[in-house]
Backbone atoms as SQL, in Angstrom:
CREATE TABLE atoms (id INTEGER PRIMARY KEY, chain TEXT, resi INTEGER, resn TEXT, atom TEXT, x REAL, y REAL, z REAL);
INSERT INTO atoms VALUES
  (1, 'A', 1, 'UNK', 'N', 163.567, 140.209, 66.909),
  (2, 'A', 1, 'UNK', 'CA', 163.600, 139.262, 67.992),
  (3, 'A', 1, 'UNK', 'C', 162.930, 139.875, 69.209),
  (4, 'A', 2, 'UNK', 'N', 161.879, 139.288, 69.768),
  (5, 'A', 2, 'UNK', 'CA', 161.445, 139.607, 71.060),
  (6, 'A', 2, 'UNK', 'C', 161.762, 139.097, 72.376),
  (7, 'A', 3, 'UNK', 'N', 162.018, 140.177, 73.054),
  (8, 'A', 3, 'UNK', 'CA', 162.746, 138.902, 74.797),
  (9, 'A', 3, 'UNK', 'C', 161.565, 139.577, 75.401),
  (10, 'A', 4, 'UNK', 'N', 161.304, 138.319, 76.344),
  (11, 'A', 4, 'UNK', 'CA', 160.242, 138.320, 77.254),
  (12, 'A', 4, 'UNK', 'C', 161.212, 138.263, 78.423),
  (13, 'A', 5, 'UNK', 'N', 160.802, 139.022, 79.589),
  (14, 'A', 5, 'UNK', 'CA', 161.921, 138.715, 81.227),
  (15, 'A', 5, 'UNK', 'C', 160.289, 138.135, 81.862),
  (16, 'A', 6, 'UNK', 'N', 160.413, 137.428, 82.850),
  (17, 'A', 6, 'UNK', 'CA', 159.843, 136.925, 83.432),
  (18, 'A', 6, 'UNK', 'C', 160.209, 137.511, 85.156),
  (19, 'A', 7, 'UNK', 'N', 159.673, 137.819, 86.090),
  (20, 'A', 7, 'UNK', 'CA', 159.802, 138.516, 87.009),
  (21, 'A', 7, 'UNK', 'C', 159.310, 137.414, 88.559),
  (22, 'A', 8, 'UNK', 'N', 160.054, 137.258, 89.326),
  (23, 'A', 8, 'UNK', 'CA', 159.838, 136.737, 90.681),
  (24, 'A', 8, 'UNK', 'C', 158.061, 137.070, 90.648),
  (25, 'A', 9, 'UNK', 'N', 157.399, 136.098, 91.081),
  (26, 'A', 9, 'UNK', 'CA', 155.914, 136.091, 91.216),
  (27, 'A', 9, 'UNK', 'C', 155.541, 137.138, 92.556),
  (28, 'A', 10, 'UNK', 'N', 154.861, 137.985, 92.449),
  (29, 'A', 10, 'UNK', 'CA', 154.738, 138.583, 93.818),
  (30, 'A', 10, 'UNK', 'C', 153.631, 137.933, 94.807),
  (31, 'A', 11, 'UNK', 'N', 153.475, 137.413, 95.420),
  (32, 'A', 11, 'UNK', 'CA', 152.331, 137.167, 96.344),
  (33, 'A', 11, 'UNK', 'C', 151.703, 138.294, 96.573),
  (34, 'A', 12, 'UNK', 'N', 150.150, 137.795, 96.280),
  (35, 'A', 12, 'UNK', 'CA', 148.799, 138.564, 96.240),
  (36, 'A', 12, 'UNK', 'C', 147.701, 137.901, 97.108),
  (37, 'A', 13, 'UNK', 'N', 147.207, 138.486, 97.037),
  (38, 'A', 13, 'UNK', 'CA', 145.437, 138.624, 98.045),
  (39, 'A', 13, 'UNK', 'C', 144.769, 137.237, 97.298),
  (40, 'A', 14, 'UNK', 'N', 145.307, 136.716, 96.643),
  (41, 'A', 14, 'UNK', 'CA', 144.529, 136.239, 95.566),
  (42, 'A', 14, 'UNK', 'C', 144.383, 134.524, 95.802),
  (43, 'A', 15, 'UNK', 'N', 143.422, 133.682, 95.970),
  (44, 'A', 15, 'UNK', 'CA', 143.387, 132.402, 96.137),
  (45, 'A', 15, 'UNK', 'C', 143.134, 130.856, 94.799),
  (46, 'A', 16, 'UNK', 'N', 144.622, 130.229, 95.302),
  (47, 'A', 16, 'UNK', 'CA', 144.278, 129.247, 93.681),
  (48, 'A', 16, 'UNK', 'C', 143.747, 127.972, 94.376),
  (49, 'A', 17, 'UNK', 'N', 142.982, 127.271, 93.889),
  (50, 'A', 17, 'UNK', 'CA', 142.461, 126.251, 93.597),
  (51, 'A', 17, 'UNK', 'C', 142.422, 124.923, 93.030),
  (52, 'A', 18, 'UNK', 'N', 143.139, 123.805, 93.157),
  (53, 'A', 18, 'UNK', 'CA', 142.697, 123.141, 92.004),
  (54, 'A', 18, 'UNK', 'C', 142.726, 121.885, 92.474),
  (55, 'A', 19, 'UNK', 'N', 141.469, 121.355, 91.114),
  (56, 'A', 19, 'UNK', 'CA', 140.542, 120.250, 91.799),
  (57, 'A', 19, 'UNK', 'C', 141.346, 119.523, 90.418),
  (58, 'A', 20, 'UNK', 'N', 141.839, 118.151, 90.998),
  (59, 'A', 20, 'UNK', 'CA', 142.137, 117.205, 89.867),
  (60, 'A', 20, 'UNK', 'C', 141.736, 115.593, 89.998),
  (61, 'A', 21, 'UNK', 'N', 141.082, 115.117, 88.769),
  (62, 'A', 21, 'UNK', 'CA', 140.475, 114.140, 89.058),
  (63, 'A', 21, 'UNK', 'C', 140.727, 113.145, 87.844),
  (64, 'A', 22, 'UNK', 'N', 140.673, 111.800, 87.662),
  (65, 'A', 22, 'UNK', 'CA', 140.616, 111.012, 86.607),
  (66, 'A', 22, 'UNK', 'C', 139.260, 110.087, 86.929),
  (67, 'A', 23, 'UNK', 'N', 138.654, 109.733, 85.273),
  (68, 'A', 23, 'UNK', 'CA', 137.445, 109.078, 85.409),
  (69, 'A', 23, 'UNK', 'C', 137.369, 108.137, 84.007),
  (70, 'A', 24, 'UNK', 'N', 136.870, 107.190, 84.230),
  (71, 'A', 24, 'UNK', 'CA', 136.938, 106.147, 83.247),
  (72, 'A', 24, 'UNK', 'C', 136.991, 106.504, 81.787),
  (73, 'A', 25, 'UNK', 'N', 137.734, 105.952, 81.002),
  (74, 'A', 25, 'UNK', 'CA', 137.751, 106.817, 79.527),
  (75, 'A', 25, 'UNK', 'C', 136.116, 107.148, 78.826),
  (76, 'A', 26, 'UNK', 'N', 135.127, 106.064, 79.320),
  (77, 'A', 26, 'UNK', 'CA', 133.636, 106.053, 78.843),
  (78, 'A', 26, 'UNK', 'C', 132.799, 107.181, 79.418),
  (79, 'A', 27, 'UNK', 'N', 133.573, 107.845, 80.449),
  (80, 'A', 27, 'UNK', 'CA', 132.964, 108.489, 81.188),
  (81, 'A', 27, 'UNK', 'C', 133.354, 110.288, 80.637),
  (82, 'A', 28, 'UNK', 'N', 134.219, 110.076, 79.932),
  (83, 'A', 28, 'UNK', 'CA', 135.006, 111.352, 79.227),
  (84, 'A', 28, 'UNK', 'C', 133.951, 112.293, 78.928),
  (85, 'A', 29, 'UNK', 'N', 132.955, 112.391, 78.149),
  (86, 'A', 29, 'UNK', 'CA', 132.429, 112.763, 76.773),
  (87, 'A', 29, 'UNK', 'C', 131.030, 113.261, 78.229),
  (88, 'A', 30, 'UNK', 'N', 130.586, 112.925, 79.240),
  (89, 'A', 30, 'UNK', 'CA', 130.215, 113.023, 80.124),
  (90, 'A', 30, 'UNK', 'C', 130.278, 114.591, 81.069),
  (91, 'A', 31, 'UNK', 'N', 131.696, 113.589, 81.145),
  (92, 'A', 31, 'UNK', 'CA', 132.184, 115.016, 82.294),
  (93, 'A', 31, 'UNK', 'C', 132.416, 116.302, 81.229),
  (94, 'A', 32, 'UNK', 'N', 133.201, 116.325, 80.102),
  (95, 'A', 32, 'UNK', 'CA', 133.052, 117.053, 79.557),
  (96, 'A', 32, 'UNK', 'C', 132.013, 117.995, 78.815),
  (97, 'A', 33, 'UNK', 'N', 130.927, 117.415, 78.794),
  (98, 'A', 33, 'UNK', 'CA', 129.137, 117.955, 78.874),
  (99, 'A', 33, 'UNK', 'C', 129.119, 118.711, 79.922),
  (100, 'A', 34, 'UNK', 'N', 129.128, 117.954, 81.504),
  (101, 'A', 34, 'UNK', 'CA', 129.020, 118.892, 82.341),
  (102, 'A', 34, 'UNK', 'C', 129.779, 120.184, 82.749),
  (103, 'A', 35, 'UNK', 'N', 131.589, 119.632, 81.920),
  (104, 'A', 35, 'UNK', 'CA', 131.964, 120.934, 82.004),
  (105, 'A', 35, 'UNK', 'C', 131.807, 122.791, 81.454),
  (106, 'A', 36, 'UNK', 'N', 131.005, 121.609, 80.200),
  (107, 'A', 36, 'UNK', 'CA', 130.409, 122.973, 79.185),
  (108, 'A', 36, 'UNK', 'C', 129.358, 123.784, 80.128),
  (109, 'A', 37, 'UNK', 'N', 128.392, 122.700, 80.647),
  (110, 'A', 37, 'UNK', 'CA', 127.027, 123.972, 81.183),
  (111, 'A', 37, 'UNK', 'C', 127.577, 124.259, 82.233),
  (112, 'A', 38, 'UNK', 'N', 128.769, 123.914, 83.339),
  (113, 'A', 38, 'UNK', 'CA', 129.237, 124.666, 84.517),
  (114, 'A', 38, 'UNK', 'C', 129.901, 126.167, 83.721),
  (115, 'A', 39, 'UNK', 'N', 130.527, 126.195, 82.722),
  (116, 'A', 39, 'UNK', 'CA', 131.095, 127.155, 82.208),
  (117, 'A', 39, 'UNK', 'C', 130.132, 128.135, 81.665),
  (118, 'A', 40, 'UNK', 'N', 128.853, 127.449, 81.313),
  (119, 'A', 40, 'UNK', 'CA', 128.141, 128.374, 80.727),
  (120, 'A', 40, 'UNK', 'C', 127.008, 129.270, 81.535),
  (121, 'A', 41, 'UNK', 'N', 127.327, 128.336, 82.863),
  (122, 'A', 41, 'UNK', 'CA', 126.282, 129.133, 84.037),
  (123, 'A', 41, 'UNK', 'C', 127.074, 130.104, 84.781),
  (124, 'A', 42, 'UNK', 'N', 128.685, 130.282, 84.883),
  (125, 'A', 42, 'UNK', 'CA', 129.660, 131.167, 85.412),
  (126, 'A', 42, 'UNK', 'C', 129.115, 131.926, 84.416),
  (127, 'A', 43, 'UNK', 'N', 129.324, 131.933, 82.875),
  (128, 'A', 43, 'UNK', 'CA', 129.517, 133.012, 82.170),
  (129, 'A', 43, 'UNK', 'C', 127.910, 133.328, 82.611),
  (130, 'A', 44, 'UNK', 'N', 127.112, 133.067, 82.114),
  (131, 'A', 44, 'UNK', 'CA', 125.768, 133.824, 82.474),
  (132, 'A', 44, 'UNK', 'C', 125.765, 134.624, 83.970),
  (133, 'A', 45, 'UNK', 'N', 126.189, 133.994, 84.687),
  (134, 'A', 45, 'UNK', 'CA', 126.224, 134.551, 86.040),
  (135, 'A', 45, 'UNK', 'C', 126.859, 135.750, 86.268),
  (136, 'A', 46, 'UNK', 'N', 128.214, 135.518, 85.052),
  (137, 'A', 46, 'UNK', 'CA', 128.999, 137.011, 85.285),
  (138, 'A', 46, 'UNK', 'C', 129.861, 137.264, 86.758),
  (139, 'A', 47, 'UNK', 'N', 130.041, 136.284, 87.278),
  (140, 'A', 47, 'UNK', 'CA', 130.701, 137.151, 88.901),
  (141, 'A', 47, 'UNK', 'C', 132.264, 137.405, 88.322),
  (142, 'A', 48, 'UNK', 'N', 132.257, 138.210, 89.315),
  (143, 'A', 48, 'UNK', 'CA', 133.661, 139.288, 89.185),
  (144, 'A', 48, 'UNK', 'C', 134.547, 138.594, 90.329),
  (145, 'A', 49, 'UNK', 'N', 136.221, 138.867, 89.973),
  (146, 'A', 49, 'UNK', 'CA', 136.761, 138.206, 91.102),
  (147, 'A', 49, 'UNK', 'C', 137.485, 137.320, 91.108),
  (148, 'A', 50, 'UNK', 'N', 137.116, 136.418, 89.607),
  (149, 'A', 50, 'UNK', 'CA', 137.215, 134.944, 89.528),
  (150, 'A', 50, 'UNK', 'C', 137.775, 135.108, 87.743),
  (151, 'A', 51, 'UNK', 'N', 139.135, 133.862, 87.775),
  (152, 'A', 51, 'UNK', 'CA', 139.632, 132.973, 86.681),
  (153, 'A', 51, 'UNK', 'C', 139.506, 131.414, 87.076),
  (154, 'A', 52, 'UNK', 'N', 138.828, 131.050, 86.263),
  (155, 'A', 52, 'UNK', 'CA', 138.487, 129.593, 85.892),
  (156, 'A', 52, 'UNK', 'C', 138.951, 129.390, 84.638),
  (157, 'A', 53, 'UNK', 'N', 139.855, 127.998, 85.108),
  (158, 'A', 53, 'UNK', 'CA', 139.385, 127.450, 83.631),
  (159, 'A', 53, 'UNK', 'C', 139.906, 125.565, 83.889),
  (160, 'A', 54, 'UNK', 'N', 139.226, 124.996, 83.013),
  (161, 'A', 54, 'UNK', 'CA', 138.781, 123.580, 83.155),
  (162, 'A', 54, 'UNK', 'C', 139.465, 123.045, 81.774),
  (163, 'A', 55, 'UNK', 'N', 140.293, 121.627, 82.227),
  (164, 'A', 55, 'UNK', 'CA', 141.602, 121.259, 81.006),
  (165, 'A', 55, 'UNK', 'C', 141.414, 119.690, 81.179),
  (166, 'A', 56, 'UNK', 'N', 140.997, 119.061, 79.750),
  (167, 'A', 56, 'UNK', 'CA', 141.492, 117.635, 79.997),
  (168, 'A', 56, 'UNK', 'C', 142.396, 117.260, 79.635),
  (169, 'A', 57, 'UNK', 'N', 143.561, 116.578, 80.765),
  (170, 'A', 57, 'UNK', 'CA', 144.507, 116.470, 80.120),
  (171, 'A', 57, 'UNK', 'C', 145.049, 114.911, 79.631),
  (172, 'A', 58, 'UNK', 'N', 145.226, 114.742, 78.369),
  (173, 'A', 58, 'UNK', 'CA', 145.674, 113.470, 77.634),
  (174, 'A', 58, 'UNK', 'C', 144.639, 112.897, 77.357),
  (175, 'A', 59, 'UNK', 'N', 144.467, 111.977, 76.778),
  (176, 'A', 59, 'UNK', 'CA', 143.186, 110.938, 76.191),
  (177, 'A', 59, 'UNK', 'C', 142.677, 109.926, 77.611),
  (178, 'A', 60, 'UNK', 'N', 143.003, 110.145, 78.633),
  (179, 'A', 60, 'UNK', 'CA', 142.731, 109.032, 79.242),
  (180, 'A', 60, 'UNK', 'C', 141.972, 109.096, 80.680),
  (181, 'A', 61, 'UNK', 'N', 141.013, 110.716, 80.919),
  (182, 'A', 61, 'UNK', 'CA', 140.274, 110.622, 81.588),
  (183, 'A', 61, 'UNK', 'C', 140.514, 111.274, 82.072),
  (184, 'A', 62, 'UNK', 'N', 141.544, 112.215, 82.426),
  (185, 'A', 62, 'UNK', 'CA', 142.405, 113.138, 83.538),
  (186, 'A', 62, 'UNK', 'C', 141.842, 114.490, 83.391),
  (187, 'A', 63, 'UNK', 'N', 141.201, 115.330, 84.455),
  (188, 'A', 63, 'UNK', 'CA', 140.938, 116.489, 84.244),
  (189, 'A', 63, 'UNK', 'C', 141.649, 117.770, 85.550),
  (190, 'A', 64, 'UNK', 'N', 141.717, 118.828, 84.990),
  (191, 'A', 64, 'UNK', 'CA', 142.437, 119.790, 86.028),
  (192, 'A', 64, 'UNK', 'C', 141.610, 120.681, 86.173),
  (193, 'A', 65, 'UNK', 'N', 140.560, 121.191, 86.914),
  (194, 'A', 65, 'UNK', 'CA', 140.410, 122.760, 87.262),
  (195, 'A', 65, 'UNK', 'C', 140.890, 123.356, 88.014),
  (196, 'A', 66, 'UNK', 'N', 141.291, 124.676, 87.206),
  (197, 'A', 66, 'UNK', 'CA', 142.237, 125.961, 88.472),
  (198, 'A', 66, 'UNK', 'C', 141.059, 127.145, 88.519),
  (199, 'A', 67, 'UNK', 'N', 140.989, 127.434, 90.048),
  (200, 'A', 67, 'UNK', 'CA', 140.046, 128.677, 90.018),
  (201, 'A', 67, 'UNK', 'C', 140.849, 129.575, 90.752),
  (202, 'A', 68, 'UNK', 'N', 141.220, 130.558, 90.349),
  (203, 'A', 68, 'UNK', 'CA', 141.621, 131.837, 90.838),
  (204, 'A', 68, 'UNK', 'C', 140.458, 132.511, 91.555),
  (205, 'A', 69, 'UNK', 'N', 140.696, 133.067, 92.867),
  (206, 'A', 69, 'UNK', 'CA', 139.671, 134.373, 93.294),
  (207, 'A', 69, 'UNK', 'C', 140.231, 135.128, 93.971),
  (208, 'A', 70, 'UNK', 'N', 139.714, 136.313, 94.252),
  (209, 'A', 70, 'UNK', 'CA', 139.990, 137.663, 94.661),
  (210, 'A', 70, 'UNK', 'C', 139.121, 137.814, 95.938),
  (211, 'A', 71, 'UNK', 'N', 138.167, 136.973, 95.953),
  (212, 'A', 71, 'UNK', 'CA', 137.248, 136.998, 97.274),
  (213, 'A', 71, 'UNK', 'C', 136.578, 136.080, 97.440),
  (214, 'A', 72, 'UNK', 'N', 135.656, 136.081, 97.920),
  (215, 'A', 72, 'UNK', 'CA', 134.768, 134.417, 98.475),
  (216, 'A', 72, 'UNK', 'C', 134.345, 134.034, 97.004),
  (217, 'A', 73, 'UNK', 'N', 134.313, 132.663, 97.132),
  (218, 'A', 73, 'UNK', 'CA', 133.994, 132.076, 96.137),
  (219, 'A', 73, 'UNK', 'C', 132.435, 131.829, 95.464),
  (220, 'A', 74, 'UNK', 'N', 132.389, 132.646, 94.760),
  (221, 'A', 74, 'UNK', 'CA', 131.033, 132.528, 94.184),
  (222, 'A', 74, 'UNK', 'C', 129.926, 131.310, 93.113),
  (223, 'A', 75, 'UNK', 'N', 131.012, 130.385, 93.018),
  (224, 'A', 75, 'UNK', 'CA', 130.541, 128.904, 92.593),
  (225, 'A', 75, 'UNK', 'C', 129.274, 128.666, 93.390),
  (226, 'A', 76, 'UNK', 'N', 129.571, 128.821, 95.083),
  (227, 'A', 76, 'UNK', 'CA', 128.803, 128.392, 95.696),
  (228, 'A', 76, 'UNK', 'C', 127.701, 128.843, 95.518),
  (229, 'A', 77, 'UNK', 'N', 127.485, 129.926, 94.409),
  (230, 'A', 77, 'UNK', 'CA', 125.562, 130.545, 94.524),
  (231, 'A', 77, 'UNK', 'C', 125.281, 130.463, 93.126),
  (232, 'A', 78, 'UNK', 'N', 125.541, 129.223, 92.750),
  (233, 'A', 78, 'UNK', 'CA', 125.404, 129.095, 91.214),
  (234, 'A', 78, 'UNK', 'C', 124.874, 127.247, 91.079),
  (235, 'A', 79, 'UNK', 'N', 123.776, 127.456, 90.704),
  (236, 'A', 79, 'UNK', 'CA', 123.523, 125.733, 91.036),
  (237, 'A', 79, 'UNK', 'C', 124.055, 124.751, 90.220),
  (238, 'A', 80, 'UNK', 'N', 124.725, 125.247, 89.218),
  (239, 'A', 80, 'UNK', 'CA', 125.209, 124.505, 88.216),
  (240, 'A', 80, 'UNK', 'C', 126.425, 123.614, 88.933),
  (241, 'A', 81, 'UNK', 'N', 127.348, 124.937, 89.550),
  (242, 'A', 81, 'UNK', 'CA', 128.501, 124.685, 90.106),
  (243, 'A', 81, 'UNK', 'C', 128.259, 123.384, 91.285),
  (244, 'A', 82, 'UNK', 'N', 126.945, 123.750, 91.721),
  (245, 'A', 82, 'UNK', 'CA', 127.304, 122.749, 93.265),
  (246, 'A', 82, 'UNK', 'C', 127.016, 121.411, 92.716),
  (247, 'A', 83, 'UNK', 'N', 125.894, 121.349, 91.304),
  (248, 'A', 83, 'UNK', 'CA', 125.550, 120.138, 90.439),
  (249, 'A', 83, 'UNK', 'C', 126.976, 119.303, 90.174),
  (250, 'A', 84, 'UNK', 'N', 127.735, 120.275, 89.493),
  (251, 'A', 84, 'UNK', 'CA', 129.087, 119.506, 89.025),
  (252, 'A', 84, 'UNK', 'C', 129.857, 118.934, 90.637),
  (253, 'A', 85, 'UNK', 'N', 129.806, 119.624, 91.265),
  (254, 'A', 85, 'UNK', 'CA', 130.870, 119.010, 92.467),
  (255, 'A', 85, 'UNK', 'C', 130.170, 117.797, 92.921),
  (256, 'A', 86, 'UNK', 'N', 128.715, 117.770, 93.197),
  (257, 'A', 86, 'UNK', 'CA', 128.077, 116.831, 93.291),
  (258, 'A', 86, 'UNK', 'C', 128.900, 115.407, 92.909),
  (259, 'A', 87, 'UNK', 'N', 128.365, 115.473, 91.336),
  (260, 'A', 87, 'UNK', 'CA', 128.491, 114.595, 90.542),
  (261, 'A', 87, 'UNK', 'C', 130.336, 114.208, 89.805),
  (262, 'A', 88, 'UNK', 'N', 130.650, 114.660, 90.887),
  (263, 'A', 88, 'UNK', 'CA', 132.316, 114.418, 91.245),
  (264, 'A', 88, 'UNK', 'C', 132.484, 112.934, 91.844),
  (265, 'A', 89, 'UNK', 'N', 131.636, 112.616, 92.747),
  (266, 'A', 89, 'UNK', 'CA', 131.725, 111.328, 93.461),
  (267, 'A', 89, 'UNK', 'C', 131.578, 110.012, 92.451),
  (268, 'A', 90, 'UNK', 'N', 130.273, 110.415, 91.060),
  (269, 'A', 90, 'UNK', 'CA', 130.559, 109.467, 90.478),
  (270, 'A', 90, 'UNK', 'C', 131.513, 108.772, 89.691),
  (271, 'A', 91, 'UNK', 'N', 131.613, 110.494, 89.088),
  (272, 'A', 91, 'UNK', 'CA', 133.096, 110.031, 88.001),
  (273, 'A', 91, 'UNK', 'C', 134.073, 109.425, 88.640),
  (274, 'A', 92, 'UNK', 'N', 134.594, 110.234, 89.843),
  (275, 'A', 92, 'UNK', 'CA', 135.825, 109.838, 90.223),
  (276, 'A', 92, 'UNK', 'C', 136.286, 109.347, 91.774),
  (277, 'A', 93, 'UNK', 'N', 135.039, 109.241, 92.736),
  (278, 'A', 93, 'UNK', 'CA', 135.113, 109.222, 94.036),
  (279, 'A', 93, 'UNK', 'C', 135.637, 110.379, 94.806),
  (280, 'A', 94, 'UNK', 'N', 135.655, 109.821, 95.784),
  (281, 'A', 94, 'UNK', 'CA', 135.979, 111.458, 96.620),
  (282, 'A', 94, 'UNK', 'C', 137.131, 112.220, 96.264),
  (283, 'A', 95, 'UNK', 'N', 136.664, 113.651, 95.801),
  (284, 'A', 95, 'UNK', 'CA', 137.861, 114.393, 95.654),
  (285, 'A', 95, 'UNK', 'C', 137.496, 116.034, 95.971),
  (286, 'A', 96, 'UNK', 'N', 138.422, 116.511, 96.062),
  (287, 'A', 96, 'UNK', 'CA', 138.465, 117.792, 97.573),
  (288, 'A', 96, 'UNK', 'C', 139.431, 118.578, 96.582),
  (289, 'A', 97, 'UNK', 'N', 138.809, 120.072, 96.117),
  (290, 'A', 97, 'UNK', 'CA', 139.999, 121.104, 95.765),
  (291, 'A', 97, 'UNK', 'C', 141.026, 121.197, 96.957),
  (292, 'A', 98, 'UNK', 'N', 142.087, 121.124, 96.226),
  (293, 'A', 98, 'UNK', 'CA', 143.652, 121.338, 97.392),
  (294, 'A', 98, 'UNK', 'C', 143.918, 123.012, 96.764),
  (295, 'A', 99, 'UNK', 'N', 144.550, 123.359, 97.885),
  (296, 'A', 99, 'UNK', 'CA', 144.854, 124.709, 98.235),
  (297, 'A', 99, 'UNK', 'C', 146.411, 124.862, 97.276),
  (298, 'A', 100, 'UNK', 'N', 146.129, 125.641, 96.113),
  (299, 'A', 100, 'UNK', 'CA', 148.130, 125.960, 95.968),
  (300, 'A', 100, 'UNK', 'C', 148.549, 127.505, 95.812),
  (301, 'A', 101, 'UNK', 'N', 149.489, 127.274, 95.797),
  (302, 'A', 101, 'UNK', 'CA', 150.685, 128.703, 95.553),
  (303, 'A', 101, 'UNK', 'C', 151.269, 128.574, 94.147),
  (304, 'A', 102, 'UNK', 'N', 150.649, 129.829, 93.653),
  (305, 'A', 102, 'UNK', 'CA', 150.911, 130.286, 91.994),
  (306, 'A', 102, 'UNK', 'C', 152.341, 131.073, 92.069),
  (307, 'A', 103, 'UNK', 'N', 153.155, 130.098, 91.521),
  (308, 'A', 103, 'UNK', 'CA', 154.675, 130.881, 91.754),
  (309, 'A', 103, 'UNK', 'C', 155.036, 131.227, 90.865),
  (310, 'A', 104, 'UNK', 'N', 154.624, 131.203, 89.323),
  (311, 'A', 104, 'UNK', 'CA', 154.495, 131.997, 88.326),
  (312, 'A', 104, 'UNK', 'C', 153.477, 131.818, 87.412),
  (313, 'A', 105, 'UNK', 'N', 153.283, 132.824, 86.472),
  (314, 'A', 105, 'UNK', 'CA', 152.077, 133.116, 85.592),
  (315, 'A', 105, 'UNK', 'C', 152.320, 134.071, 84.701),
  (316, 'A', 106, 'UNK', 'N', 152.085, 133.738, 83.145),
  (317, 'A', 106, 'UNK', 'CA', 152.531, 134.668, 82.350),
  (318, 'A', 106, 'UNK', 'C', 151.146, 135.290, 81.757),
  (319, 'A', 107, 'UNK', 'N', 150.745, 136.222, 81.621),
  (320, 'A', 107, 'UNK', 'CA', 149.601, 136.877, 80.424),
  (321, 'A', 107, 'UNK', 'C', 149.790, 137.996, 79.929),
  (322, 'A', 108, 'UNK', 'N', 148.958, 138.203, 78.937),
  (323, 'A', 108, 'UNK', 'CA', 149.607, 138.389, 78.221),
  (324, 'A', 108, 'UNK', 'C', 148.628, 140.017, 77.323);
């Protein structure tokens, strides 16, 4: 039997992110294209600093990205990244990453 303890989250230097949006079910297969080459221009890019990761959640259009960073955000020098925020207005109209507090996190 394995016990896992889970420990009070410590607050860190560290900034979360997350942008959540819903977009027409036709529009799914779309955004999810663009989420592949935003992911694939971070990974080529390589910056340090940074956890991303991009989740659709349920069948019905709903998507979550959380970006973790350690320092300024380096999306901004990646043209892929500013392409996708762009093209945020169509899918889903105006929407703005909100600022949160990671009060726990397990890895592993």
């Amino acid at each position: 039997m394995t016990t896992t303890t889970l420990h009070a989250f410590e607050e860190t230097d560290m900034s979360v992110q997350i942008l959540r949006f819903t977009t027409a079910p036709e529009r799914i297969p779309e955004v999810e294209q663009a989420v592949t080459k935003l992911f694939a221009a971070v990974d080529a890019a390589g910056p340090e600093g940074i956890d991303y990761t991009a989740m659709r959640v349920g069948p019905d259009g709903e998507f979550v990205l959380i970006l973790r960073l350690t320092d300024a955000n380096p999306l901004l020098d990646i043209p892929e990244a500013r392409e996708f925020r762009a093209r945020l207005a169509e899918w889903a109209g105006p929407v703005a990453p909100r600022p949160a507090v990671e009060l726990g996190r397990y890895t592993r």
